[in-house]
C-alpha positions in Angstrom: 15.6 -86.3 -217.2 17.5 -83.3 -217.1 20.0 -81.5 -215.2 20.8 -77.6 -214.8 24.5 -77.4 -215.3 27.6 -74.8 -214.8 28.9 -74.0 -217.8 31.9 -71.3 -218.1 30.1 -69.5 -215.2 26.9 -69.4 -217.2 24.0 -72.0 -215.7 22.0 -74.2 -218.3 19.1 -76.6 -218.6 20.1 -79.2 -220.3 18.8 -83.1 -221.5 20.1 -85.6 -223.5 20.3 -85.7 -227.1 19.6 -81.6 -226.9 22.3 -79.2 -228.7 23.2 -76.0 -226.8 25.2 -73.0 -228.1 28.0 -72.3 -225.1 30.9 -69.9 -224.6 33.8 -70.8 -227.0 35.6 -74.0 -225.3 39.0 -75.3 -226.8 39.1 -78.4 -228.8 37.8 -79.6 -231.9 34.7 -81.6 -233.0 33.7 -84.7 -232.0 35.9 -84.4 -228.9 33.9 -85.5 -225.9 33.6 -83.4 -223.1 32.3 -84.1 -219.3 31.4 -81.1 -217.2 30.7 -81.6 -213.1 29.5 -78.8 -212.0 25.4 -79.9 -211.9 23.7 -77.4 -209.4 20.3 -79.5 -209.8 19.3 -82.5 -211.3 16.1 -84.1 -212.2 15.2 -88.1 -213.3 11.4 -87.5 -213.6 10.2 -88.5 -210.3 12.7 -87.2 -207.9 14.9 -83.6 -208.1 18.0 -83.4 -206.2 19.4 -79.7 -205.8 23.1 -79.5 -204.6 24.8 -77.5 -201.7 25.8 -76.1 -204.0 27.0 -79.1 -206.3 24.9 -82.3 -206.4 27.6 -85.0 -205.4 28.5 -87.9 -208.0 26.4 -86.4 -211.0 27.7 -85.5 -214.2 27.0 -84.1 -218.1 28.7 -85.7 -221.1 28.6 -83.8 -224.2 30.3 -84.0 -227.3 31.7 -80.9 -229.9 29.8 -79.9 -232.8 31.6 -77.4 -234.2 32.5 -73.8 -233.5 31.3 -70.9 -234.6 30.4 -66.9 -234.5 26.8 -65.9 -233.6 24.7 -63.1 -235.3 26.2 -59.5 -235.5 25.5 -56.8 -233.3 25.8 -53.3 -233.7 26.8 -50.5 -231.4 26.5 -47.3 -232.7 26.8 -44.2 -231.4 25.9 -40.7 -231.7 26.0 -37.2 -230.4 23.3 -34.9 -231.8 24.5 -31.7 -233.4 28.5 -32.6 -232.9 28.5 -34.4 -236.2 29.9 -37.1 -233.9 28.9 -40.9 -235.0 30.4 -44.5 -234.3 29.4 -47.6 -235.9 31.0 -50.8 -234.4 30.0 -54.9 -234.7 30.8 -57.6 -232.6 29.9 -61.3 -233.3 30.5 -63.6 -230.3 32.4 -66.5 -230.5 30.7 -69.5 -229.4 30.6 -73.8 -229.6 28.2 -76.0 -230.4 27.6 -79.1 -227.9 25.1 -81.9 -227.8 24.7 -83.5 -224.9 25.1 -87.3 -225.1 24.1 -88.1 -221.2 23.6 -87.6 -218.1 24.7 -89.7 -215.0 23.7 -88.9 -211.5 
């Protein structure tokens, strides 16, 4: 079974027992979290694809932890201006595993 889902206006495939790496969301671990937004959902045998939500279904998850991904660099340069910019960003993000699915 799983179930393509609207996170934080980002769409993901997820199944039970699977961890997935979302946009930061407040709270803090092992706070459980139930998201209602499923565009499509599938149970092995039959897939049911809202318009544009499929009605009655939704994804529990619960926190993991937070966390900062892997930096990435920006850097900039103008040849011959002696003209160069180095700047890093690491996104901020939180770790859910999903703990079911109900249609």
């Amino acid at each position: 079974m799983y179930a393509i889902v609207n996170i934080q206006s980002l769409q993901f495939r997820v199944e039970p027992d699977h961890k997935v790496r979302v946009p930061l969301i407040d709270g803090d671990a092992g706070d459980q979290l139930t998201f209602d937004e499923v565009l499509l959902l599938n149970d092995g045998a039959q897939t049911t694809i809202g318009a544009p939500r499929v009605a009655g279904a939704a994804v529990t998850a619960e926190i993991l932890g937070h966390g900062l991904a892997d930096k990435v660099h920006v850097f900039k340069k103008k040849k011959r201006q002696n003209y160069r910019r180095n700047r890093g960003h690491r996104q901020a993000f939180t770790e859910i595993r999903i703990t079911g699915i109900t249609a």
